[in-house]
Residue frames as qw, qx, qy, qz and C-alpha x, y, z in Angstrom:
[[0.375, -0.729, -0.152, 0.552, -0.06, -19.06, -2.91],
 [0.369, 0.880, 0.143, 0.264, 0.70, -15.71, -4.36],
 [0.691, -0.245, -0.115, 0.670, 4.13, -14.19, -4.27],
 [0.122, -0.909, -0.121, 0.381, 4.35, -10.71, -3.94],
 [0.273, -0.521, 0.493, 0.641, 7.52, -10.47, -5.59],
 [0.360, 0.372, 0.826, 0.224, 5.36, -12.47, -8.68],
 [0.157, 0.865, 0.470, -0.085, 3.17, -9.14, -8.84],
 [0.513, 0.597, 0.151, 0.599, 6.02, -7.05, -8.90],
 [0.299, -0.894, -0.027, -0.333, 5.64, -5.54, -5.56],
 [0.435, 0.180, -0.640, 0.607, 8.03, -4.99, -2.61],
 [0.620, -0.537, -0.467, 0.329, 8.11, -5.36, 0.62],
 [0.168, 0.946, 0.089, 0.264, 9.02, -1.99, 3.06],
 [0.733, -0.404, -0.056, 0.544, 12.46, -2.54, 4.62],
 [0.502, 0.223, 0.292, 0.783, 14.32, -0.89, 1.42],
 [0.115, 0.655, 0.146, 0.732, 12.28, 2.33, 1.69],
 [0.519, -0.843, -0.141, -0.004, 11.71, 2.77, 5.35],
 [0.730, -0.354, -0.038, 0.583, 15.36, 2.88, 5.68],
 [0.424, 0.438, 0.240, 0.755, 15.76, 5.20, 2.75],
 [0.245, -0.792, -0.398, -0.394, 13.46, 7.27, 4.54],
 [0.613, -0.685, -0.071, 0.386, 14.86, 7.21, 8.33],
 [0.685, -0.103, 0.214, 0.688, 17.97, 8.38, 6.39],
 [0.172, 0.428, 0.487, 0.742, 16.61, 10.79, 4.13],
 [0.039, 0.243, 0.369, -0.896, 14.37, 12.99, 6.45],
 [0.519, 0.064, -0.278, -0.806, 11.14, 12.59, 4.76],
 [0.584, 0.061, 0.705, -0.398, 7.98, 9.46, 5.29],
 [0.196, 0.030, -0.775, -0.600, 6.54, 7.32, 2.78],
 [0.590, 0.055, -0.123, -0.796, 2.88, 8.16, 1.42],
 [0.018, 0.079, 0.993, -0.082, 0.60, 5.18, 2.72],
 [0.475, 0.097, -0.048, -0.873, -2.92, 5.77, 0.85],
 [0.386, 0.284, 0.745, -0.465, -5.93, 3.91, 1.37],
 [0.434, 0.259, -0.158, -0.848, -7.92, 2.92, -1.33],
 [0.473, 0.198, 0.739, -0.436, -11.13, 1.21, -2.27],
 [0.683, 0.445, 0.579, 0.008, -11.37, 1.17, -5.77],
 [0.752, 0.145, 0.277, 0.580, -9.96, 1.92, -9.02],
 [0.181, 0.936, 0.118, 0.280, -10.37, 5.21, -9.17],
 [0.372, -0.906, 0.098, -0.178, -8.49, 5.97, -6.34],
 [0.893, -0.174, 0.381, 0.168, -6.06, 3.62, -7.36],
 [0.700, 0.460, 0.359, 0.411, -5.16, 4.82, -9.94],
 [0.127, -0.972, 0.080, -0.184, -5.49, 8.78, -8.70],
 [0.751, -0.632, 0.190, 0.018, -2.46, 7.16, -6.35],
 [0.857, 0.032, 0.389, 0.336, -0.32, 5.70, -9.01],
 [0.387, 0.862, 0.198, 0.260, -0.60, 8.79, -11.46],
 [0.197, -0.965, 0.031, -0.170, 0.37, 11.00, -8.66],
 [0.706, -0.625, 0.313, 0.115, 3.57, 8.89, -7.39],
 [0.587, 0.304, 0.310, 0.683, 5.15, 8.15, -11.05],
 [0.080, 0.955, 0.152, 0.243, 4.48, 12.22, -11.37],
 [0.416, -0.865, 0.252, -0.123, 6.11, 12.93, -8.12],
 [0.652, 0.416, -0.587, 0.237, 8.46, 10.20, -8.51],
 [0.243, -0.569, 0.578, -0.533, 7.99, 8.76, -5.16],
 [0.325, -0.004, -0.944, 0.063, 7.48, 5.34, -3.73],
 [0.549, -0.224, -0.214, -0.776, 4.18, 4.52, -2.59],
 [0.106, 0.126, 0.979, -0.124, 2.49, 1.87, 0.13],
 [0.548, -0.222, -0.451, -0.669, -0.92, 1.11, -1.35],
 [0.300, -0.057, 0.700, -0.645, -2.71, 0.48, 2.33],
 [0.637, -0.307, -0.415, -0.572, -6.17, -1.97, 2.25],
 [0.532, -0.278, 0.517, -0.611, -8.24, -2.22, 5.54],
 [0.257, 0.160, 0.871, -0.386, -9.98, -5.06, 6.21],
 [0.502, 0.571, 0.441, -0.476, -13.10, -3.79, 4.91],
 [0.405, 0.612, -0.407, -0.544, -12.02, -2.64, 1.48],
 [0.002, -0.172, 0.926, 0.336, -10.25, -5.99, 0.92],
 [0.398, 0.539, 0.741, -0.048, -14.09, -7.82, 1.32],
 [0.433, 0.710, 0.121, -0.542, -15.55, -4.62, -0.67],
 [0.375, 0.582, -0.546, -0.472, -12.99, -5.22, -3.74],
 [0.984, 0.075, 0.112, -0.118, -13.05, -8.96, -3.31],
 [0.497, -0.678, 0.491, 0.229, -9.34, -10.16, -2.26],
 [0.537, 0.225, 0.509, 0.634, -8.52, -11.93, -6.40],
 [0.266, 0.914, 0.148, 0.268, -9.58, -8.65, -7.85],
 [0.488, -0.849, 0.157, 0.131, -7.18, -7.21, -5.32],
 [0.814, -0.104, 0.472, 0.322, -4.75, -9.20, -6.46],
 [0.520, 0.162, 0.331, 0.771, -4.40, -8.42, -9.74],
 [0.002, -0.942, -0.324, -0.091, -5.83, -4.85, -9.22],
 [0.399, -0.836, 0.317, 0.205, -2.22, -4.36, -7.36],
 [0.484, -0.075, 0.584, 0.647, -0.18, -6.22, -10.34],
 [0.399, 0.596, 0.323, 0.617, -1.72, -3.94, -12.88],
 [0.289, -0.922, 0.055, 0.252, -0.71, -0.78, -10.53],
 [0.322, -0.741, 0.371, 0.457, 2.48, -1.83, -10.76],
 [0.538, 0.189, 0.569, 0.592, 2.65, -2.75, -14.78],
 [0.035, 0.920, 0.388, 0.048, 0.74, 0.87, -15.12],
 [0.283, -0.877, 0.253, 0.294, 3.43, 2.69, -13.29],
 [0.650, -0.107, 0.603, 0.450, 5.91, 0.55, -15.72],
 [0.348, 0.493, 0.628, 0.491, 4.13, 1.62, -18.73],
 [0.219, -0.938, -0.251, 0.093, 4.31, 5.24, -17.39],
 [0.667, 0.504, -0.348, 0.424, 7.93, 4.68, -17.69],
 [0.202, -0.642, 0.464, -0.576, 8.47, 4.03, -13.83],
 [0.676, 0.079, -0.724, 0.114, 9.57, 1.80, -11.31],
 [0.253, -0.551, 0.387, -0.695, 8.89, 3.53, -8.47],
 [0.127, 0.190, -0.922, 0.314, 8.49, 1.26, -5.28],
 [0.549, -0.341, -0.099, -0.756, 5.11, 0.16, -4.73],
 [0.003, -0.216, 0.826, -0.520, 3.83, -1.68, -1.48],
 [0.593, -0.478, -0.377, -0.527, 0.60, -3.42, -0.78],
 [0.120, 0.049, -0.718, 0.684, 0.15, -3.39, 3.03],
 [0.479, -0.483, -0.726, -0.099, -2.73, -4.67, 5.03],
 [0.113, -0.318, 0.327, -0.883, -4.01, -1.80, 7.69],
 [0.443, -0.320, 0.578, -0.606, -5.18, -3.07, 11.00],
 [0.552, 0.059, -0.817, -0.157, -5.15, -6.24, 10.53],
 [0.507, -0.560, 0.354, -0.551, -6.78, -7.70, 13.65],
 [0.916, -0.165, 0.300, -0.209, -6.19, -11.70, 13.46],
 [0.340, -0.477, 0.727, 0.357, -3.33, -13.81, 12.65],
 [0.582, 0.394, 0.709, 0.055, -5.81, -15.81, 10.16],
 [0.422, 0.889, 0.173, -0.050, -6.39, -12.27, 8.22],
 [0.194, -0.834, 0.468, 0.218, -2.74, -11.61, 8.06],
 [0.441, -0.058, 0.824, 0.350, -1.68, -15.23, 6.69],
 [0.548, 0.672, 0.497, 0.034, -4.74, -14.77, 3.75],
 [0.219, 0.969, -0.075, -0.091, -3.50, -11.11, 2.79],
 [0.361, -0.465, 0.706, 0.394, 0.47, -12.93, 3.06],
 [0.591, 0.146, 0.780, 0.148, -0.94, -15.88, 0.75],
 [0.506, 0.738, 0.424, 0.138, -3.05, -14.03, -1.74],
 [0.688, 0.406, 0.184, 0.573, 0.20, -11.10, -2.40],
 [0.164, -0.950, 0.089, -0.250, 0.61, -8.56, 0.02],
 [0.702, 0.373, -0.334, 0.506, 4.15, -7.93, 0.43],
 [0.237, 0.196, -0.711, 0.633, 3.21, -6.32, 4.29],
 [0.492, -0.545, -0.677, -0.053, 0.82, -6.76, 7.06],
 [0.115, -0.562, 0.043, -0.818, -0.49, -5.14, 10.04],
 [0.565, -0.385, -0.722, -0.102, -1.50, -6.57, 13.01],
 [0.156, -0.515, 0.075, -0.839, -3.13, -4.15, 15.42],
 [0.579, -0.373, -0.677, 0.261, -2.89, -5.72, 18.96],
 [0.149, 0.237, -0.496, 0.822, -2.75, -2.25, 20.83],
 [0.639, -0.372, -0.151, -0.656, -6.35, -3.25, 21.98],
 [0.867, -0.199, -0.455, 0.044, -5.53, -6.30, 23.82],
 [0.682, -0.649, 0.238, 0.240, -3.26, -6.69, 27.14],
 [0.302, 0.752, -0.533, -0.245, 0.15, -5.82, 26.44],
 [0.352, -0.370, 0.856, 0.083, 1.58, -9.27, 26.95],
 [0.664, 0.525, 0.524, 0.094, -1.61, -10.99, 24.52],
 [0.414, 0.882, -0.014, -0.224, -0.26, -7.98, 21.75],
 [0.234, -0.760, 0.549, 0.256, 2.83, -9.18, 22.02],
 [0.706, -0.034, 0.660, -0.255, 1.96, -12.25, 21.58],
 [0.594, 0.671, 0.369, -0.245, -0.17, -11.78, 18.52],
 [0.111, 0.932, -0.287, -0.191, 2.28, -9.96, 17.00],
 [0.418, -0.539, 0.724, 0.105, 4.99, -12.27, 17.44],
 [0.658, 0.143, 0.736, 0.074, 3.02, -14.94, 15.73],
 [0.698, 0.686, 0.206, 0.001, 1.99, -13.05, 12.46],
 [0.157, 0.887, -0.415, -0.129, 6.00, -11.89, 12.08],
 [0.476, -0.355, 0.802, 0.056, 7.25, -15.19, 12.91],
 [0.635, 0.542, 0.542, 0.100, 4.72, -16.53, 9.79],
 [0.286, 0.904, -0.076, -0.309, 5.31, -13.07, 7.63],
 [0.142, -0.815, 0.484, 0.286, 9.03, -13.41, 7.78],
 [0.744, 0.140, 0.649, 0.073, 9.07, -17.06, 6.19],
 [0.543, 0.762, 0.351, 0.036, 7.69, -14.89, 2.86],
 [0.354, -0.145, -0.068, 0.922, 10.13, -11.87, 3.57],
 [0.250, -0.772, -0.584, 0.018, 6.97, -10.17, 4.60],
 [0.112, 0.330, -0.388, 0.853, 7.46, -6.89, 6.49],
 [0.318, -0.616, -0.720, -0.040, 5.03, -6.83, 9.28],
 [0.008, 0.531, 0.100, 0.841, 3.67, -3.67, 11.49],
 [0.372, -0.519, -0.727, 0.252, 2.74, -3.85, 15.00],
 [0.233, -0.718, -0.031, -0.655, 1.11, -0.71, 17.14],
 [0.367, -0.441, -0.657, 0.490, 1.35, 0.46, 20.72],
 [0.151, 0.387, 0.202, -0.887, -0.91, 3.23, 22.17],
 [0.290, 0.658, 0.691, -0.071, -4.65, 3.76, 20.91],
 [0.071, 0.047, -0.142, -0.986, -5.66, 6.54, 18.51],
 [0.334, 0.426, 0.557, -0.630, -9.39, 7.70, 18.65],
 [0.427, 0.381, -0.400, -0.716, -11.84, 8.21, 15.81],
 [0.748, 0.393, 0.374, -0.381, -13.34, 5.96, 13.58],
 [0.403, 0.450, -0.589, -0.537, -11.79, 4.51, 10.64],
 [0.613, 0.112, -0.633, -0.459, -13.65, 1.40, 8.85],
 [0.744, -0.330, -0.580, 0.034, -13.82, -1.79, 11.40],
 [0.556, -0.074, -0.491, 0.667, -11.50, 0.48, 13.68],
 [0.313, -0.788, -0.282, -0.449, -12.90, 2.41, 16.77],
 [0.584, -0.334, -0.493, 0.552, -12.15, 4.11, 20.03],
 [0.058, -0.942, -0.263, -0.199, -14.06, 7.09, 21.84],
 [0.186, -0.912, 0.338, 0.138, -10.42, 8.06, 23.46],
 [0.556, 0.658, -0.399, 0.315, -6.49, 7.90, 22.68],
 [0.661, -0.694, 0.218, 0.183, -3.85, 6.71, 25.06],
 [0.029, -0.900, 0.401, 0.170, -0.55, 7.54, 24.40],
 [0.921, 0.173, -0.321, 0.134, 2.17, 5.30, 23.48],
 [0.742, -0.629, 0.178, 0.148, 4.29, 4.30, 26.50],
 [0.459, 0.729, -0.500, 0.084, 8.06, 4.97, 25.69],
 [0.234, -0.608, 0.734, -0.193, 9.36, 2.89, 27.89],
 [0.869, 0.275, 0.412, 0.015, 7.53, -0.65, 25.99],
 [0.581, 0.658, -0.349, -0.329, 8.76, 0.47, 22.57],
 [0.248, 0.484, -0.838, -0.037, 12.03, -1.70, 23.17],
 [0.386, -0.056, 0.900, -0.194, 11.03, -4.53, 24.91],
 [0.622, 0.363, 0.503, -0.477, 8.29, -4.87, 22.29],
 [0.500, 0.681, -0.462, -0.271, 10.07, -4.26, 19.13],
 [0.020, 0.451, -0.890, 0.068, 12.96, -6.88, 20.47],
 [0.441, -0.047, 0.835, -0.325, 9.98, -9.62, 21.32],
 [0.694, 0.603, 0.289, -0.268, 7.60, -9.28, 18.29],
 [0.421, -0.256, 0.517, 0.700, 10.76, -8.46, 15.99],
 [0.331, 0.866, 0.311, -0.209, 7.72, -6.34, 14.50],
 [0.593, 0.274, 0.274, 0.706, 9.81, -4.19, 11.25],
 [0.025, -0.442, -0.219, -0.870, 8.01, -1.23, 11.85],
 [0.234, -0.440, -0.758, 0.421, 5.93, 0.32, 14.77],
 [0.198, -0.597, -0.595, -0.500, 2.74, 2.22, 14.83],
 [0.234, -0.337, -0.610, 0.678, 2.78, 4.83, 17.90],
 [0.184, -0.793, -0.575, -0.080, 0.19, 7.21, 19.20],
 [0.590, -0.118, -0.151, 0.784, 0.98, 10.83, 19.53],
 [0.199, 0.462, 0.306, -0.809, -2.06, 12.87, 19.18],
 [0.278, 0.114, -0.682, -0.667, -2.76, 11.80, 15.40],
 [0.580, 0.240, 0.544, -0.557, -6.67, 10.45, 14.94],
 [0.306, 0.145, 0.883, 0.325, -8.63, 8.33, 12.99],
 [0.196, 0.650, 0.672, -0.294, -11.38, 9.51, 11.11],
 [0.266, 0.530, 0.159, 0.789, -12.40, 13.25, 9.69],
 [0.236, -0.865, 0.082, -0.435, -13.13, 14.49, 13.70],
 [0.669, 0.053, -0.610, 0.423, -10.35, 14.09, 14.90],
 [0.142, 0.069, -0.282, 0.946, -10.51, 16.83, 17.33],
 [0.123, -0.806, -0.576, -0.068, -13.74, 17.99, 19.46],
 [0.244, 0.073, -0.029, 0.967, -12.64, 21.85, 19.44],
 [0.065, 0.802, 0.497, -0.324, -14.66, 24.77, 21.17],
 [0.425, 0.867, 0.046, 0.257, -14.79, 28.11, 19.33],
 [0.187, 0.928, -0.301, 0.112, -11.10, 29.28, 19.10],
 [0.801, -0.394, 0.449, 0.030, -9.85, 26.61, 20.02],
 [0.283, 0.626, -0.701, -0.191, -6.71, 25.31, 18.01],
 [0.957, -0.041, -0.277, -0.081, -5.99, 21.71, 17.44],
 [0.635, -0.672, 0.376, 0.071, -3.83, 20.58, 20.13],
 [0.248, 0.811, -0.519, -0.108, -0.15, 19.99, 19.07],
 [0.848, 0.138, -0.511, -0.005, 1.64, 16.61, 18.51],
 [0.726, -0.650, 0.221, 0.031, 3.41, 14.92, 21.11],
 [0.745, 0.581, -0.322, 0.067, 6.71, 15.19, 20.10],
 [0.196, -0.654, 0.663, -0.308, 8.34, 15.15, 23.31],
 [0.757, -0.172, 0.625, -0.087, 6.96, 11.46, 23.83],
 [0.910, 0.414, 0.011, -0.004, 8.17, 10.82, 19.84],
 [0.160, 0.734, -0.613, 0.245, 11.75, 12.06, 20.87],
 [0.638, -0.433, 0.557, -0.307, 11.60, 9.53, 24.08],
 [0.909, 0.089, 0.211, -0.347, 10.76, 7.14, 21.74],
 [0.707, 0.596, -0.248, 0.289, 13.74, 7.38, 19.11],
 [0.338, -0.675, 0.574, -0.316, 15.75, 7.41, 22.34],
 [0.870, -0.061, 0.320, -0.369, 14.51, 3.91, 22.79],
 [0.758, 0.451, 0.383, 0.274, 14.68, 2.44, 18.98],
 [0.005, 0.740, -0.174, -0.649, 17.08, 4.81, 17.41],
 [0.155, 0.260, -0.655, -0.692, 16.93, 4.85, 13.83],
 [0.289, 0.283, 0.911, 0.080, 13.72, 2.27, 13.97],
 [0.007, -0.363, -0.566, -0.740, 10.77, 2.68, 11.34],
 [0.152, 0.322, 0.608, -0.710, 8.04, 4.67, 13.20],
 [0.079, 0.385, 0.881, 0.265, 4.26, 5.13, 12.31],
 [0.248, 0.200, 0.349, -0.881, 1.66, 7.54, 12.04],
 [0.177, 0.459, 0.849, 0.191, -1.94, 6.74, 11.56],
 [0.042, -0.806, -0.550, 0.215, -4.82, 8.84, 11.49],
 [0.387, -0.368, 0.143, 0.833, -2.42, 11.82, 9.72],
 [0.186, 0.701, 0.582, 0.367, -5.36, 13.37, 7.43],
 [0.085, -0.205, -0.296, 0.929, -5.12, 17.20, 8.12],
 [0.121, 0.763, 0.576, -0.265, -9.39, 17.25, 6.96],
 [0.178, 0.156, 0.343, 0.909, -8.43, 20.04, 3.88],
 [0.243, 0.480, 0.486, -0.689, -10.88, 22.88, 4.70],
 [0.014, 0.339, -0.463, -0.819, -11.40, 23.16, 1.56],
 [0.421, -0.206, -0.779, -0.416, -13.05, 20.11, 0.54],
 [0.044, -0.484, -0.839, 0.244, -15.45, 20.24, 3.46],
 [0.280, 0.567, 0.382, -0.674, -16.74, 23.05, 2.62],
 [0.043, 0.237, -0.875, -0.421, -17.17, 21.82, -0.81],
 [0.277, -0.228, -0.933, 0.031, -19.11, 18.84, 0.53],
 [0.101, 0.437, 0.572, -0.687, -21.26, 21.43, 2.86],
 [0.090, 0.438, -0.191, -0.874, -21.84, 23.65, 0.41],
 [0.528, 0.077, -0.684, -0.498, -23.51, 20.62, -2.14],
 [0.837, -0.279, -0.172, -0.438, -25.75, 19.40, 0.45],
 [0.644, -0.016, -0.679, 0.352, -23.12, 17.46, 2.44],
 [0.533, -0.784, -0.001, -0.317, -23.47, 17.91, 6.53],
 [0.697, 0.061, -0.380, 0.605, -19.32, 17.84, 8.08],
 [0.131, -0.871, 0.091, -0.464, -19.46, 20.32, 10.50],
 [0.560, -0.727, 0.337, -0.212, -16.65, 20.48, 12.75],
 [0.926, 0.335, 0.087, 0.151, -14.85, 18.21, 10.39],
 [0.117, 0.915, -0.386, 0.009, -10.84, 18.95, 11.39],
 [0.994, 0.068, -0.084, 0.020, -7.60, 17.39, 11.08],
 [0.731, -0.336, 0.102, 0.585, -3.75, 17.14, 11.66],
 [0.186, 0.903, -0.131, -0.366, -2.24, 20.80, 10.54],
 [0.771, 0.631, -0.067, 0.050, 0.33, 19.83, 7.53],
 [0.114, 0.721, -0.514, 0.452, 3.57, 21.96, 9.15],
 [0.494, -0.642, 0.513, -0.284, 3.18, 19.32, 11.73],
 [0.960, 0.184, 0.206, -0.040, 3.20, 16.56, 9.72],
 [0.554, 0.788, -0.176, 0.205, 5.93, 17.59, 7.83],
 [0.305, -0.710, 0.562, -0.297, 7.92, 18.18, 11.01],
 [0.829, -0.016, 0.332, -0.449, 7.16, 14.86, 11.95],
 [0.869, 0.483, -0.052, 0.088, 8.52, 13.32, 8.64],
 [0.446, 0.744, -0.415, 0.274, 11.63, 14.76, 9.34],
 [0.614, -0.399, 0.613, -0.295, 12.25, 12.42, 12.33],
 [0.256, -0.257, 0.931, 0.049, 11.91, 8.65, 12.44],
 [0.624, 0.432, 0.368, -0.538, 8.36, 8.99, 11.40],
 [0.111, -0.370, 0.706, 0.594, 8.89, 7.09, 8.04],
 [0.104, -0.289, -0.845, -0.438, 5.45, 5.92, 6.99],
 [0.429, 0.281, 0.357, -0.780, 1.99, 8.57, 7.50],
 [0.258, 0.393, 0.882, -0.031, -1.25, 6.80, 6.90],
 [0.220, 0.111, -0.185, -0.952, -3.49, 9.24, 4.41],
 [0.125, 0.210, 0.958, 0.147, -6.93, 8.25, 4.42],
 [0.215, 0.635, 0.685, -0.286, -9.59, 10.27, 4.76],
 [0.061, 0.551, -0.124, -0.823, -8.48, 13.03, 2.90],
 [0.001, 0.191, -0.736, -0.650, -8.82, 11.33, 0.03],
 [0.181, 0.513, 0.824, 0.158, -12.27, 10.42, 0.35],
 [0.013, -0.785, -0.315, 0.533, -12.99, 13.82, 1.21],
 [0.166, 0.585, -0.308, -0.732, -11.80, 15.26, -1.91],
 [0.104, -0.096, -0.756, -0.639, -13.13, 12.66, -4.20],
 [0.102, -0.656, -0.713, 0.224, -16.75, 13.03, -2.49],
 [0.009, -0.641, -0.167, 0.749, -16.09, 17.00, -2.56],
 [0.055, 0.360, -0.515, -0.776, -16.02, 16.58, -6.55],
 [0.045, -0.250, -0.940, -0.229, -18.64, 13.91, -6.92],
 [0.083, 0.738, 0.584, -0.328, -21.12, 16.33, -5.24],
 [0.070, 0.726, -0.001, -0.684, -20.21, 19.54, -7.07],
 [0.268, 0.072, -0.727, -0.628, -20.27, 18.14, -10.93],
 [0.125, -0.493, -0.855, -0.102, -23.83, 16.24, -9.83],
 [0.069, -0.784, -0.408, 0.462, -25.04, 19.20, -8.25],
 [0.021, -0.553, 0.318, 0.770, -23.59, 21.59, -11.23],
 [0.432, 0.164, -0.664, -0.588, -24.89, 19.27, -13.95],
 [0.572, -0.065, 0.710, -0.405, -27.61, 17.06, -12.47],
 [0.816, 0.216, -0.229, -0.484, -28.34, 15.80, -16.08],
 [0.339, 0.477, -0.809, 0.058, -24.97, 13.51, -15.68],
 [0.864, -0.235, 0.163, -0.415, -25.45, 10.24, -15.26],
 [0.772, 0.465, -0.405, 0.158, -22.22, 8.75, -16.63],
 [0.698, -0.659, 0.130, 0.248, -20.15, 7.41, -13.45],
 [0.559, 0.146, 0.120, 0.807, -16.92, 8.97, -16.01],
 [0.024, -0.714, -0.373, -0.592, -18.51, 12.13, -16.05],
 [0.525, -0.775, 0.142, -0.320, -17.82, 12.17, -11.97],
 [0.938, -0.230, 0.062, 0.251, -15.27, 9.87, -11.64],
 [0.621, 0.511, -0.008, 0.595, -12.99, 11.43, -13.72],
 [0.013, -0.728, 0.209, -0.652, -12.82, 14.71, -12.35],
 [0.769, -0.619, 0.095, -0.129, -12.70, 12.86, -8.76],
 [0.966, 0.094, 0.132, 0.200, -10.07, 10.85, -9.90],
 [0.436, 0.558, -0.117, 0.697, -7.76, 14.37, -11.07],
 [0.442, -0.835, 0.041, -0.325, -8.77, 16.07, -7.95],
 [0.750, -0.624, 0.209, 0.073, -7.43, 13.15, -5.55],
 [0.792, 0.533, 0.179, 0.236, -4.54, 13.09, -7.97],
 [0.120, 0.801, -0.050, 0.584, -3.73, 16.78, -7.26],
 [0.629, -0.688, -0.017, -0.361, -4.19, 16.10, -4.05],
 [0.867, -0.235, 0.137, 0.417, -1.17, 13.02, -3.47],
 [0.552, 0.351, -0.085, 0.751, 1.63, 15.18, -5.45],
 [0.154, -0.848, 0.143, -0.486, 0.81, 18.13, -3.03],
 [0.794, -0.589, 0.135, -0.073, 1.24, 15.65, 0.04],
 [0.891, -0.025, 0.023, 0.452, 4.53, 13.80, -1.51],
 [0.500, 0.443, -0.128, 0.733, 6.09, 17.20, -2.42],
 [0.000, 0.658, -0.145, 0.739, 4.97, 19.72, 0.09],
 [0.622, -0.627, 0.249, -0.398, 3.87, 17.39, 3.48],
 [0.903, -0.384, 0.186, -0.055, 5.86, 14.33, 3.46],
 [0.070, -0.816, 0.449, 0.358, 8.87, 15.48, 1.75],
 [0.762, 0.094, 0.599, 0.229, 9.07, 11.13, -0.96],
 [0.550, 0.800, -0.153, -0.186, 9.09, 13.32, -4.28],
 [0.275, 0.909, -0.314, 0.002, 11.77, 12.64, -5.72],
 [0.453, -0.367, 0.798, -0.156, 12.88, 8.97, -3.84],
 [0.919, 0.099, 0.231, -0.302, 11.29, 7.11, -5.94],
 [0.818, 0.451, -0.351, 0.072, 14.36, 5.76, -8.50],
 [0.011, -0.630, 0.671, -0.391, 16.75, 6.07, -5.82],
 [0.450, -0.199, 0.813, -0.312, 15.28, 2.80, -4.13],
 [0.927, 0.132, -0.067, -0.344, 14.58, 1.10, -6.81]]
């Protein structure tokens, strides 16, 4: 078995609290290979912010789960040799089986996911229960969800969204003894999140059912998935070099931000980031089609999504600047 603490990573009690306290979420980016891994690390010793490094399910098979391994202990001997200690996290996203949760415990992830809000509530509970009751052995942190979010992201699907019920939160939090909870409030998976006619605006969070909630659980760690806001920028980028996003939208920023400044203490970033390292891989091949050097596109992907995390830690999720404070 692999110890998390062995790699150098932590677990997210210490920063979710900092957060609740502090008025601001910690940056949970998705990534799938070293570029973006690095783009992630650069940007959080920069910003000076603590960081969960999220892998799905898929990624972990794509990177192959010992690379993984020490792919996350040289993150965090990088950030060291950056001359930083900032908090870094490896956390399984949507886990869907207690079996994939104990591997991703064993092999050095320092939290887990397990994403029962498909099932009956009383089998989610269940589920739950069991991978926190194993996690906590490790001093795991574990993540449970209530309420569906639509969209599309890697193994995870659903053509609608149901809300999260405030009136479960407690009974579910107190039975799973889940650390953190994952709720549904208009946020989507995917880059459409939103079918929108012309002039249409993206419909506004539900904050009245995230107040209800912190009624419930006051001070507990809340979740947002699906919290890409789809940068117009890079899709039209990606159109513009032969890519085909139309209608490609996402969570406005000012609402995210709001959002942070609640209980909301961990937002999921995923798609942006492919979207802006895809919006640079097509426009340096399509500007220089002799290149054939994957540095030659990587790189300049690799500063982009770079640019891209210090905008989110300083200007949408308010972590800049947390990162030595919890070490």
């Amino acid at each position: 078995m692999v110890n998390y603490k062995d790699l150098g990573l932590v677990n997210s009690t210490k920063l979710f609290k900092g957060a609740v306290n502090g008025g601001y979420a910690i940056p949970a980016y998705n990534f799938n290979n070293m570029e973006q891994l690095q783009a992630i690390i650069t940007a959080c010793v920069e910003s000076d912010s603590p960081v969960i490094l999220q892998v799905s399910k898929g990624a972990r098979n794509y990177a192959n789960q010992t690379m993984l391994t020490h792919m996350a202990e040289g993150a965090v001997n990088m950030a060291k040799e950056m001359g930083s200690d900032i908090p870094i996290v490896l956390h399984l996203d949507h886990g869907d089986s207690f079996e994939l949760c104990k591997s991703c415990i064993e092999t050095g992830f320092s939290s887990v996911m397990l994403d029962g809000s498909h099932l009956p509530y009383e089998e989610n509970i269940a589920l739950t229960k069991k991978v926190v009751d194993y996690a906590h052995k490790y001093d795991v942190t574990v993540e449970g969800e209530l309420g569906v979010l639509a969209g599309i992201e890697d193994e995870v699907e659903a053509e609608t969204s149901s809300y999260t019920k405030p009136e479960e939160v407690e009974d579910f939090v107190k039975r799973t003894g889940v650390d953190s909870l994952a709720i549904s409030i208009g946020t989507s998976h995917g880059a459409y999140k939103f079918k929108l006619k012309e002039g249409e605006k993206v419909p506004p969070l539900r904050f009245d059912i995230l107040e209800e909630i912190e009624k419930k659980i006051p001070g507990f760690a809340i979740v947002l998935h699906g919290s890409s806001s789809v940068i117009p920028e890079y899709v039209e980028t990606i159109n513009t070099y032969g890519g085909n996003l139309e209608g490609a939208v996402g969570i406005p920023e000012e609402q995210l931000r709001k959002a942070a400044k609640s209980a909301v203490c961990k937002i999921n970033i995923d798609s942006d980031g492919r979207l802006a390292m895809t919006a640079k891989i097509r426009e340096v091949l399509a500007k220089k089609p002799e290149v054939f050097d994957p540095r030659k596109y990587l790189g300049p992907a690799r500063e982009l999504l770079k640019e891209l995390y210090i905008h989110k830690n300083q200007k949408v999720l308010g972590s800049a600047g947390h990162g030595k404070e919890l070490t």
